[in-house]
PDB file of N, H, CA, C and O in Angstrom:
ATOM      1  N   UNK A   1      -1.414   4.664 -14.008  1.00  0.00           N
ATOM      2  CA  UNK A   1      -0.066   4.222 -14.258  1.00  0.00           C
ATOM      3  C   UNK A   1      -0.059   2.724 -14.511  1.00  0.00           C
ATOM      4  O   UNK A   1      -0.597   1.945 -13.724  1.00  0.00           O
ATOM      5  N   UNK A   2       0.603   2.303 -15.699  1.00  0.00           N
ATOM      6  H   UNK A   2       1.041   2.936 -16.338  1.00  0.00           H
ATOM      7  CA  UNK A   2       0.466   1.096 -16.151  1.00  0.00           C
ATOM      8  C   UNK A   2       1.341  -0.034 -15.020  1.00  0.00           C
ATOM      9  O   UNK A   2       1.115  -1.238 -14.899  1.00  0.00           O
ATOM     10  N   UNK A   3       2.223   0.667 -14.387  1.00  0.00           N
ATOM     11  H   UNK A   3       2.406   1.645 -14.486  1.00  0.00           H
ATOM     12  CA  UNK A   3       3.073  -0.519 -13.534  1.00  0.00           C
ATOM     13  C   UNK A   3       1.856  -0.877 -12.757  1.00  0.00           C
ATOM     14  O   UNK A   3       1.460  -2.041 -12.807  1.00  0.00           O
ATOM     15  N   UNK A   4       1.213   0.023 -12.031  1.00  0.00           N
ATOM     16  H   UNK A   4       1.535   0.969 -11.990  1.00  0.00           H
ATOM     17  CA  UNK A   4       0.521  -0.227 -10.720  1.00  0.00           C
ATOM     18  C   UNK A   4      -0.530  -0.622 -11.482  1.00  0.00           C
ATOM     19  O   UNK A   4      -1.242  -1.133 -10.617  1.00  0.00           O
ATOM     20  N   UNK A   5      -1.182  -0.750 -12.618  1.00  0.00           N
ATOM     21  H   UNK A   5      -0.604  -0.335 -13.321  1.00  0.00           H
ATOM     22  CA  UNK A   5      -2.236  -1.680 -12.939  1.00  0.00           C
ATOM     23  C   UNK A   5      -1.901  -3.548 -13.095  1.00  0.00           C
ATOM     24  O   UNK A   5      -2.703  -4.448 -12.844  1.00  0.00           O
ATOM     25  N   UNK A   6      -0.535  -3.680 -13.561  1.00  0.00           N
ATOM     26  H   UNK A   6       0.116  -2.949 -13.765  1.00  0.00           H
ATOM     27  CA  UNK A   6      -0.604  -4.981 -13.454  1.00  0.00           C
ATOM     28  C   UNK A   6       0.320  -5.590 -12.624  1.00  0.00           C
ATOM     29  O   UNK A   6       0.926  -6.600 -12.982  1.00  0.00           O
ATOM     30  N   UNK A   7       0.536  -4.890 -11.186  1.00  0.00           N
ATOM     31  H   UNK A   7       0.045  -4.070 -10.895  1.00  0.00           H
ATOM     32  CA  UNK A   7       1.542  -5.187 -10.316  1.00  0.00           C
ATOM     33  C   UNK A   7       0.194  -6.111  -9.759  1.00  0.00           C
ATOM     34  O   UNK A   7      -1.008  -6.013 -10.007  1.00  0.00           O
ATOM     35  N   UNK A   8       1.100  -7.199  -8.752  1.00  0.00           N
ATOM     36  H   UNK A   8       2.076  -7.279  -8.550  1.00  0.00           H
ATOM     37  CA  UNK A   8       0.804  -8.319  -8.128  1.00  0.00           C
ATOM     38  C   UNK A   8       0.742  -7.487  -6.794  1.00  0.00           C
ATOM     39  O   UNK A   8      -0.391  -7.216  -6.393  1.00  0.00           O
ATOM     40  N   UNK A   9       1.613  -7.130  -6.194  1.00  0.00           N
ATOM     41  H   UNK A   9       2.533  -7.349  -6.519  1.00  0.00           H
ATOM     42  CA  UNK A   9       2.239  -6.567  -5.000  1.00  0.00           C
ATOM     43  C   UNK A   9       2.504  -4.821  -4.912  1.00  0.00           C
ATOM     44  O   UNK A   9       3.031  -4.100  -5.759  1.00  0.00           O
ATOM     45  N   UNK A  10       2.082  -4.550  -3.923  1.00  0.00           N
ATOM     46  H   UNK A  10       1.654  -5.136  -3.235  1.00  0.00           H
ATOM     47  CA  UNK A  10       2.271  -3.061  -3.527  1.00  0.00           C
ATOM     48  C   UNK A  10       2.755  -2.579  -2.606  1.00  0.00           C
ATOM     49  O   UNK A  10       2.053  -2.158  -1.687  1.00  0.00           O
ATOM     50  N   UNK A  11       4.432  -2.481  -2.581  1.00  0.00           N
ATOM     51  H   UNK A  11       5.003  -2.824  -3.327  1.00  0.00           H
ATOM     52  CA  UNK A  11       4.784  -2.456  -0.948  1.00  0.00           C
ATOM     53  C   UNK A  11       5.493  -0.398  -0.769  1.00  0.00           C
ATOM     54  O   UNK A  11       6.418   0.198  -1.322  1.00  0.00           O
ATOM     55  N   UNK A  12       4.559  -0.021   0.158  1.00  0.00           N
ATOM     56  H   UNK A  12       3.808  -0.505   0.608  1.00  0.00           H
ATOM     57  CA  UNK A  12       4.640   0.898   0.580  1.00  0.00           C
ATOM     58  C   UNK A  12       5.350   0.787   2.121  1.00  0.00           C
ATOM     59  O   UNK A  12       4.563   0.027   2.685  1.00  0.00           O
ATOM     60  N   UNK A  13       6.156   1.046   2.879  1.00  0.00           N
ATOM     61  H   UNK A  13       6.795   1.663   2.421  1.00  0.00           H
ATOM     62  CA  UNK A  13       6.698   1.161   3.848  1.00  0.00           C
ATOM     63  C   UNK A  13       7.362   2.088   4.342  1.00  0.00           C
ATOM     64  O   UNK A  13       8.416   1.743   4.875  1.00  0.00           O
ATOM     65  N   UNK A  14       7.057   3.382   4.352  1.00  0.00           N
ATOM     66  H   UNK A  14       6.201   3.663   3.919  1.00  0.00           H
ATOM     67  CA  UNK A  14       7.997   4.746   5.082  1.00  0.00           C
ATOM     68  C   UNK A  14       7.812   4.220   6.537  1.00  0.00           C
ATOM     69  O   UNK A  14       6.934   3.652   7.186  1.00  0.00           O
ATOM     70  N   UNK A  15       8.994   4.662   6.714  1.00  0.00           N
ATOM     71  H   UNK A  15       9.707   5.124   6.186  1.00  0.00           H
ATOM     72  CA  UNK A  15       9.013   4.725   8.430  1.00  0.00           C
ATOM     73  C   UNK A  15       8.227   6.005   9.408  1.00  0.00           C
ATOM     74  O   UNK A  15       7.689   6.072  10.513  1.00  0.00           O
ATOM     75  N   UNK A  16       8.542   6.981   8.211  1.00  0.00           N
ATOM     76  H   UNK A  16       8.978   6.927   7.313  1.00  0.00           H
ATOM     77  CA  UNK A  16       7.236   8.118   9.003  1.00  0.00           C
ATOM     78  C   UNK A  16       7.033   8.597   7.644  1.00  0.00           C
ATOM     79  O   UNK A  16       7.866   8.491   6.744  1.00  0.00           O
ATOM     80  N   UNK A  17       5.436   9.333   7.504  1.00  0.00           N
ATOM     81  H   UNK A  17       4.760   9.418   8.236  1.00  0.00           H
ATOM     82  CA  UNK A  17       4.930  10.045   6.523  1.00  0.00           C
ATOM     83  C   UNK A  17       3.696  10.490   7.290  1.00  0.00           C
ATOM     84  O   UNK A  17       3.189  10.151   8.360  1.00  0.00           O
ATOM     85  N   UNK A  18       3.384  11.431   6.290  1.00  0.00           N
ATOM     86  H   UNK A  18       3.795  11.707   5.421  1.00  0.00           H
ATOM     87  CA  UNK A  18       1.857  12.456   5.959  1.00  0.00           C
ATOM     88  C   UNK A  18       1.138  11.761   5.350  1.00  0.00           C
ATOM     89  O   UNK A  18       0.668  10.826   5.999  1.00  0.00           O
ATOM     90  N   UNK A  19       0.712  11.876   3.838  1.00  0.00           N
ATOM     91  H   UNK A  19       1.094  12.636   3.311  1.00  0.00           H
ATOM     92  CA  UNK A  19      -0.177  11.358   3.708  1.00  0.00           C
ATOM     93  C   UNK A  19       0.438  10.747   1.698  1.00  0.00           C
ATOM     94  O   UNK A  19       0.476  11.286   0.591  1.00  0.00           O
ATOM     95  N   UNK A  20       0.673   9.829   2.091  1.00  0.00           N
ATOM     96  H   UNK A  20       0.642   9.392   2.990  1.00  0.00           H
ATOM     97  CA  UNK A  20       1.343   8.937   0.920  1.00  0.00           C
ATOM     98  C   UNK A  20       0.543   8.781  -0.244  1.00  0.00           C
ATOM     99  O   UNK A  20      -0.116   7.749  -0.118  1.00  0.00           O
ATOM    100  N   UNK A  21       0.326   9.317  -1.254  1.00  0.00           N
ATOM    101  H   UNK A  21       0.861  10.156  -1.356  1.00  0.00           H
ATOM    102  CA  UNK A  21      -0.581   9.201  -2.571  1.00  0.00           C
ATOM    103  C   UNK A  21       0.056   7.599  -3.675  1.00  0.00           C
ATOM    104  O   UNK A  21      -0.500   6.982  -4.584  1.00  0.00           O
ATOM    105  N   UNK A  22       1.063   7.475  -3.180  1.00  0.00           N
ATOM    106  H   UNK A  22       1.514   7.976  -2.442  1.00  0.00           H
ATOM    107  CA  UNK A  22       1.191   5.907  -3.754  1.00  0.00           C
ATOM    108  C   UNK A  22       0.865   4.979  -3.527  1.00  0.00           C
ATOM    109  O   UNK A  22       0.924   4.120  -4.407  1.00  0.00           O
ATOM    110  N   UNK A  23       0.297   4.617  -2.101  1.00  0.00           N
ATOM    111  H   UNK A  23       0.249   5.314  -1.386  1.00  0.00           H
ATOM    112  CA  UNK A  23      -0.342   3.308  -2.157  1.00  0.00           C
ATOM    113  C   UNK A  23      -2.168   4.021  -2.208  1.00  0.00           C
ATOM    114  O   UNK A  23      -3.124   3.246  -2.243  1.00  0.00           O
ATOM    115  N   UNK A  24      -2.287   5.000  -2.204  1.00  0.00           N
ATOM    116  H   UNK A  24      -1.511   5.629  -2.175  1.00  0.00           H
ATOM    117  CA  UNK A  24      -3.721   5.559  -3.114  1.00  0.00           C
ATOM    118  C   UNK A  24      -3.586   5.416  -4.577  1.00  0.00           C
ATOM    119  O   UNK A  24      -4.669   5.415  -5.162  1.00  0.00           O
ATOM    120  N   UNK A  25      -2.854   5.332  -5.095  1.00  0.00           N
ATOM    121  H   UNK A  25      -1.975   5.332  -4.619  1.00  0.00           H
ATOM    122  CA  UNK A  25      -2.679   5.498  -6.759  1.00  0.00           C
ATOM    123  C   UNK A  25      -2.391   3.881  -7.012  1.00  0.00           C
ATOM    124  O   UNK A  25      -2.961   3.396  -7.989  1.00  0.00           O
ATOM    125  N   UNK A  26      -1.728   3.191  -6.377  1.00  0.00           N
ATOM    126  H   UNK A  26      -1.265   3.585  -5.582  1.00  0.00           H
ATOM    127  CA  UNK A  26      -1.908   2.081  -6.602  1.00  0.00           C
ATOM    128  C   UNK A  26      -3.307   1.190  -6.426  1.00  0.00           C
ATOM    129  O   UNK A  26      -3.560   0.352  -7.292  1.00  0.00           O
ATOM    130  N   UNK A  27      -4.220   1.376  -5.292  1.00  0.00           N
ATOM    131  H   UNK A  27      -4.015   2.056  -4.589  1.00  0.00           H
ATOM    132  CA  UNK A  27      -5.491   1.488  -5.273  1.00  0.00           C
ATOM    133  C   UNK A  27      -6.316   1.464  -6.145  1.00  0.00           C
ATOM    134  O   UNK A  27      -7.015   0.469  -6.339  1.00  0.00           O
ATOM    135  N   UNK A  28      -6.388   2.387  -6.739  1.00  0.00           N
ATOM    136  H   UNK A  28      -5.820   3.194  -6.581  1.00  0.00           H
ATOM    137  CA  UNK A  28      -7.084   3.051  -7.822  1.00  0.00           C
ATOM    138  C   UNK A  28      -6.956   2.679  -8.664  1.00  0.00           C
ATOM    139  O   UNK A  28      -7.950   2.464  -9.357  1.00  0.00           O
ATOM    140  N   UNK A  29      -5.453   2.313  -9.222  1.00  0.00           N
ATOM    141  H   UNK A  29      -4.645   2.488  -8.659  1.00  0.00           H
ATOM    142  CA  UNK A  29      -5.250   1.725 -10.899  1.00  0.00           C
ATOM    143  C   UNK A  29      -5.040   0.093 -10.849  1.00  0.00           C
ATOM    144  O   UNK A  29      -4.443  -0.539 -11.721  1.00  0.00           O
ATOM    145  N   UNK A  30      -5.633  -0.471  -9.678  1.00  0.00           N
ATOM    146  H   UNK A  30      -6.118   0.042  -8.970  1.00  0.00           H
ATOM    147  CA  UNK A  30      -5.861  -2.260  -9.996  1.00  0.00           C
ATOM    148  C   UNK A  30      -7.006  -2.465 -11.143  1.00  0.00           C
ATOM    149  O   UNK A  30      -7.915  -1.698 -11.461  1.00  0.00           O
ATOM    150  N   UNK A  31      -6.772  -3.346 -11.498  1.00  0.00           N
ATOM    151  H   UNK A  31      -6.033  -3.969 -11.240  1.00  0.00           H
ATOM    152  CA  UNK A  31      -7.667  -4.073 -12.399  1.00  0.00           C
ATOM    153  C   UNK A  31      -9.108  -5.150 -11.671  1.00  0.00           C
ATOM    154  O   UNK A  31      -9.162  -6.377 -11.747  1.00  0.00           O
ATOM    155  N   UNK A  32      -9.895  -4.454 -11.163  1.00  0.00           N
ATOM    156  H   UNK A  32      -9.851  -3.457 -11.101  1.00  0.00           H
ATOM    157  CA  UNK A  32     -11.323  -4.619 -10.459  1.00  0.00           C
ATOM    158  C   UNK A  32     -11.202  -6.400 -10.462  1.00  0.00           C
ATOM    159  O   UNK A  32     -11.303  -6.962  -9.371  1.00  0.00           O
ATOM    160  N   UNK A  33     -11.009  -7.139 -11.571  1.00  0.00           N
ATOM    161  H   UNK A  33     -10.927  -6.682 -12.457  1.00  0.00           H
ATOM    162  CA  UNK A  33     -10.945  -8.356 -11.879  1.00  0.00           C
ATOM    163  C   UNK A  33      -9.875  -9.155 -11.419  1.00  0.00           C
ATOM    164  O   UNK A  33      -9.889 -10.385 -11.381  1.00  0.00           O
ATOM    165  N   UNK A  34      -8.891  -8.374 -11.050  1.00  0.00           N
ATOM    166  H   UNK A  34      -8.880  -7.374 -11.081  1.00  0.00           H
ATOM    167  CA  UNK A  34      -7.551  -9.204 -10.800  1.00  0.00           C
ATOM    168  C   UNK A  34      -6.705  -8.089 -10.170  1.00  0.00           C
ATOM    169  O   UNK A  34      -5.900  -7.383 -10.778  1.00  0.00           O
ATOM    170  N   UNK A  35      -6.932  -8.046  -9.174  1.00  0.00           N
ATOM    171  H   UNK A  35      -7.586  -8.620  -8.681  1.00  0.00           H
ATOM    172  CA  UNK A  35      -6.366  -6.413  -7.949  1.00  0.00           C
ATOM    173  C   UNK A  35      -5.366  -7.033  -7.189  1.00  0.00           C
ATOM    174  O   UNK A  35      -5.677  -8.011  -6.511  1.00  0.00           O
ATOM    175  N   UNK A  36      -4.654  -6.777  -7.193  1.00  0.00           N
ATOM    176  H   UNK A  36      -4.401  -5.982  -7.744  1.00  0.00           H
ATOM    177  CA  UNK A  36      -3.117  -6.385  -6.330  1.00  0.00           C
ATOM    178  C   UNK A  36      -3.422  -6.590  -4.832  1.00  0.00           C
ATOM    179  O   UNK A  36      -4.466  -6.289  -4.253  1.00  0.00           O
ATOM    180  N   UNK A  37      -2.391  -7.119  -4.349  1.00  0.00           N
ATOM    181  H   UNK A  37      -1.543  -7.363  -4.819  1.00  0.00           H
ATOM    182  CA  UNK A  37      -2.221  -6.822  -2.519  1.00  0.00           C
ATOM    183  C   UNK A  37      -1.263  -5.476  -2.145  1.00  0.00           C
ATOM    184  O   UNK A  37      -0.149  -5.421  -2.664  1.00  0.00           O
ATOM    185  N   UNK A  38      -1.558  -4.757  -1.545  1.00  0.00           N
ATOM    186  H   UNK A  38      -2.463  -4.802  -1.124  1.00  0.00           H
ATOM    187  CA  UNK A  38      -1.191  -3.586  -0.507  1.00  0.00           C
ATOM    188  C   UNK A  38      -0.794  -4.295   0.791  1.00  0.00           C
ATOM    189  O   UNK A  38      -1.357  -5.018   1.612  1.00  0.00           O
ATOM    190  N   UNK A  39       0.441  -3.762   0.610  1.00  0.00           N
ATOM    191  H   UNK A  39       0.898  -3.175  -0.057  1.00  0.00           H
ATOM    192  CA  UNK A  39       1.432  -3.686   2.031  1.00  0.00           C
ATOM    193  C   UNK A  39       2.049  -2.353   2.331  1.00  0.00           C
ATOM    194  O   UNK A  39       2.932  -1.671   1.810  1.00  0.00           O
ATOM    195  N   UNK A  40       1.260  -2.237   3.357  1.00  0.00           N
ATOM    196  H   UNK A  40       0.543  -2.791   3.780  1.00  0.00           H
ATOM    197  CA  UNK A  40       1.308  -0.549   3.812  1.00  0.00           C
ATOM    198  C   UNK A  40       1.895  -0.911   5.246  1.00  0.00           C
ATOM    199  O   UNK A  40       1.805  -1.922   5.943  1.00  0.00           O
ATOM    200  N   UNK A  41       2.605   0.451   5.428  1.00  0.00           N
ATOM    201  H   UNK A  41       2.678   1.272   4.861  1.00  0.00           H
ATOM    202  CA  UNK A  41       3.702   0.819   6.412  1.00  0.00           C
ATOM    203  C   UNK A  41       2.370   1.164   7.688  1.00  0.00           C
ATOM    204  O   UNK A  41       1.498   1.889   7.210  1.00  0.00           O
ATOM    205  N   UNK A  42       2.153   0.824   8.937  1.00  0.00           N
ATOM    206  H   UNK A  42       2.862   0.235   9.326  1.00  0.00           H
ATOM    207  CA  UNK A  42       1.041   1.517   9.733  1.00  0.00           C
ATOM    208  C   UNK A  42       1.779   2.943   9.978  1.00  0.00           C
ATOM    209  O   UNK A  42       1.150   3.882  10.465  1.00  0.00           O
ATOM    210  N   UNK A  43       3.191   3.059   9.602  1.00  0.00           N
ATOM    211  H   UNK A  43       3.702   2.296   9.206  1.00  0.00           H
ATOM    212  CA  UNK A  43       3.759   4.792   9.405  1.00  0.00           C
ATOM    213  C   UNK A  43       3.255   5.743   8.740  1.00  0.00           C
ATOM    214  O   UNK A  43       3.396   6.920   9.073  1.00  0.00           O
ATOM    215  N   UNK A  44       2.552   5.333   7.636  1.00  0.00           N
ATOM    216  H   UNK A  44       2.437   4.377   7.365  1.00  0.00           H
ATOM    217  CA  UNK A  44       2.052   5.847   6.407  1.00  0.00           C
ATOM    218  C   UNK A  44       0.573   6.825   6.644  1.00  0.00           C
ATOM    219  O   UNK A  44      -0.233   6.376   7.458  1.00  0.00           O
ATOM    220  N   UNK A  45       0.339   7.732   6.156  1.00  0.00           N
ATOM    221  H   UNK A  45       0.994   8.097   5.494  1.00  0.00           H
ATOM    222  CA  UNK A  45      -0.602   8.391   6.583  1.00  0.00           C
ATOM    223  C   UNK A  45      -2.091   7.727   6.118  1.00  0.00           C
ATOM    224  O   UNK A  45      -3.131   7.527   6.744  1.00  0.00           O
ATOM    225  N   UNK A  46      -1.777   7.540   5.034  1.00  0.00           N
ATOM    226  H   UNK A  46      -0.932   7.702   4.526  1.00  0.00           H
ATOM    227  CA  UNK A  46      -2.609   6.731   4.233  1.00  0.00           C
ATOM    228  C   UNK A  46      -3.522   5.453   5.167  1.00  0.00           C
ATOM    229  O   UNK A  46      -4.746   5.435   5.299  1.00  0.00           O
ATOM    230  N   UNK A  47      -2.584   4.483   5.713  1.00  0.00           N
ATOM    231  H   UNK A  47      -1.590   4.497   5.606  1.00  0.00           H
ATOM    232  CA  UNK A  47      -2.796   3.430   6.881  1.00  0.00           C
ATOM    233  C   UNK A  47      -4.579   3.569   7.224  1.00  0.00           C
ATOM    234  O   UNK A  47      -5.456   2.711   7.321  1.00  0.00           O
ATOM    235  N   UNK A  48      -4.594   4.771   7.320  1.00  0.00           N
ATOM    236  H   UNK A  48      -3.881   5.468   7.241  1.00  0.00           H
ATOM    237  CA  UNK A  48      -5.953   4.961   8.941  1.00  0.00           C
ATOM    238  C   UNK A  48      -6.698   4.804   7.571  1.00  0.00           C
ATOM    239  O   UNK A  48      -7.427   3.861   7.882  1.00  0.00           O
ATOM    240  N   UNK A  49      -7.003   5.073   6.312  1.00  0.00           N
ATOM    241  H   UNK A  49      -6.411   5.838   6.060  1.00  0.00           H
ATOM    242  CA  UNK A  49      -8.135   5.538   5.695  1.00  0.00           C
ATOM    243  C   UNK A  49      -7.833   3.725   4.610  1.00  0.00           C
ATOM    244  O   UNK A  49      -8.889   3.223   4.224  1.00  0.00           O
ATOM    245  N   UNK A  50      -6.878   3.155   4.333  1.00  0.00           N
ATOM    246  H   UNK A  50      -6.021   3.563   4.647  1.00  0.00           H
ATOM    247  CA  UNK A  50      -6.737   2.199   3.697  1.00  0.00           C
ATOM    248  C   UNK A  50      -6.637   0.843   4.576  1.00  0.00           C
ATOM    249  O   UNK A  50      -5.661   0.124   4.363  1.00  0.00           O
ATOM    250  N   UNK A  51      -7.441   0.509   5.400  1.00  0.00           N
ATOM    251  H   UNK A  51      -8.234   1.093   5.573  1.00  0.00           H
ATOM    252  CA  UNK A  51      -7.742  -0.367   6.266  1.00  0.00           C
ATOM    253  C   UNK A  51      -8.042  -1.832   5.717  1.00  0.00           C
ATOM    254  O   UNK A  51      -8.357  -2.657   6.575  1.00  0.00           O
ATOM    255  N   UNK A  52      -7.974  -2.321   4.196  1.00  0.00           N
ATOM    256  H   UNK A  52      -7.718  -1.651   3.499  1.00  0.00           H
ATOM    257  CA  UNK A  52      -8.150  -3.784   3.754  1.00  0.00           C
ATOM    258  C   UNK A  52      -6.662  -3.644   3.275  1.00  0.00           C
ATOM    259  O   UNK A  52      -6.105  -4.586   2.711  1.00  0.00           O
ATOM    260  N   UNK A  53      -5.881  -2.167   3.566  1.00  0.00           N
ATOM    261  H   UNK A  53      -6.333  -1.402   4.024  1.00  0.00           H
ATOM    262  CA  UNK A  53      -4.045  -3.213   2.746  1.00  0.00           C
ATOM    263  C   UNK A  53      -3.688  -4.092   3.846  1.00  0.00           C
ATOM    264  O   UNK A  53      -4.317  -4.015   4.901  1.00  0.00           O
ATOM    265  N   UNK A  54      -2.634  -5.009   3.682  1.00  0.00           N
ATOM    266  H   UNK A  54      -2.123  -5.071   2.825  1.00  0.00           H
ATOM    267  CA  UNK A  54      -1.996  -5.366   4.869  1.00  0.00           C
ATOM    268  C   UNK A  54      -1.484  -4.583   5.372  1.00  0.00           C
ATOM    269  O   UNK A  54      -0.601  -4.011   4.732  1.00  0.00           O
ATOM    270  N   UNK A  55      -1.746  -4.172   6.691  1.00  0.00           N
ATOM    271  H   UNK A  55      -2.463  -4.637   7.211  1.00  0.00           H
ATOM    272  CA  UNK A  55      -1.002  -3.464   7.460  1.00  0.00           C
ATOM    273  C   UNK A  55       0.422  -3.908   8.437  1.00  0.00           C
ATOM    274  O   UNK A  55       0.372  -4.821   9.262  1.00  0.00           O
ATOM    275  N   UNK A  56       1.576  -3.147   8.191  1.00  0.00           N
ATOM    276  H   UNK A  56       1.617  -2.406   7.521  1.00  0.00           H
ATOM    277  CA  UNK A  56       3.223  -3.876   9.286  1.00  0.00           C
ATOM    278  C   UNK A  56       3.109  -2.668   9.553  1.00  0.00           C
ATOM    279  O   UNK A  56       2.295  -1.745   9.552  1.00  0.00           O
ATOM    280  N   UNK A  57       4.765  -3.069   9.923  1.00  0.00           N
ATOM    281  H   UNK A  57       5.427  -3.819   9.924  1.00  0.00           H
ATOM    282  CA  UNK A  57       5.427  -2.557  10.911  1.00  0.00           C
ATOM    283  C   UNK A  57       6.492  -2.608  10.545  1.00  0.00           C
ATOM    284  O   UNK A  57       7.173  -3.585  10.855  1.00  0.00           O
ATOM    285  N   UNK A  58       7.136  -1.355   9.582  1.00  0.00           N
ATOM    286  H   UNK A  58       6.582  -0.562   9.329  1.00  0.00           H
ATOM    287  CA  UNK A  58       8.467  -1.886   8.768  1.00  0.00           C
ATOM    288  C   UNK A  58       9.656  -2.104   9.926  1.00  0.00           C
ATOM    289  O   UNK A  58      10.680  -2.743   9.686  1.00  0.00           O
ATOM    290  N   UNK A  59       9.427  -1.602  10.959  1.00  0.00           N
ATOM    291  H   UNK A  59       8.595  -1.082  11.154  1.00  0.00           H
ATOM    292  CA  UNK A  59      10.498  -2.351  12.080  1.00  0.00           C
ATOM    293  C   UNK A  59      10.298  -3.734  12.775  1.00  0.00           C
ATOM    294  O   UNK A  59      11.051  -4.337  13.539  1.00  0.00           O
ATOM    295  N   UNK A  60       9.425  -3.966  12.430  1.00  0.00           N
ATOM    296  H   UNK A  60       8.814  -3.476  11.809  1.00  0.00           H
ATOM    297  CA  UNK A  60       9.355  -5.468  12.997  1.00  0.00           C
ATOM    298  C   UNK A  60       9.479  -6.720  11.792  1.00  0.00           C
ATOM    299  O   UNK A  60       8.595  -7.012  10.987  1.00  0.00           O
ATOM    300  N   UNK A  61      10.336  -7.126  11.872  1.00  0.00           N
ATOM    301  H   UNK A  61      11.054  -6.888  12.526  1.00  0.00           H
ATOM    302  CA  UNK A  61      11.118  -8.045  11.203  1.00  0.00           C
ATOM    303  C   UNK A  61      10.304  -9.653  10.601  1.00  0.00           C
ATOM    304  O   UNK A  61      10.300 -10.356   9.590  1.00  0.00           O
ATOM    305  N   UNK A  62       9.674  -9.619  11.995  1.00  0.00           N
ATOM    306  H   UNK A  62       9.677  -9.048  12.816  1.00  0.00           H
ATOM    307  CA  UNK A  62       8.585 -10.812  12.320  1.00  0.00           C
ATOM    308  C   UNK A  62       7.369 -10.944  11.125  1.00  0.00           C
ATOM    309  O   UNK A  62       6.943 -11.865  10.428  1.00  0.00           O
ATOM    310  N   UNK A  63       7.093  -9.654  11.274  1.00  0.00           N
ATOM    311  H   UNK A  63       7.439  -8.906  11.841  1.00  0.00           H
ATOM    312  CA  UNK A  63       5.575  -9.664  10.219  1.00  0.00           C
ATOM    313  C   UNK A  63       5.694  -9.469   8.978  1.00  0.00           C
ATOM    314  O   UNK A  63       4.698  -9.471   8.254  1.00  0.00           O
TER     315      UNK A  63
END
């Protein structure tokens, strides 16, 4: 998907989920040379296996 190849930013944040294939698909379609930051929800199922996105806490306001 062309957005998620030249997005800067990747903000994923469910408050609860299974297993989220968008911040995997965003993953996948960076540009090796110039790759995107991931901001993943630690709600997200995804979280445990995508361990270099930034990981929050969409309830905490702070981070």
């Amino acid at each position: 998907m062309k957005i998620f190849r030249y997005s800067d930013v990747g903000l994923v944040t469910p408050l609860r989920d299974g297993m989220n294939l968008v911040a995997k698909e965003f993953v996948a379609a960076q540009d090796p040379a110039n790759p995107g930051v991931l901001v993943l929800s630690q709600f997200a199922g995804a979280a445990n296996e995508l361990t270099s996105a930034l990981i929050v806490n969409p309830y905490d306001r702070m981070t």
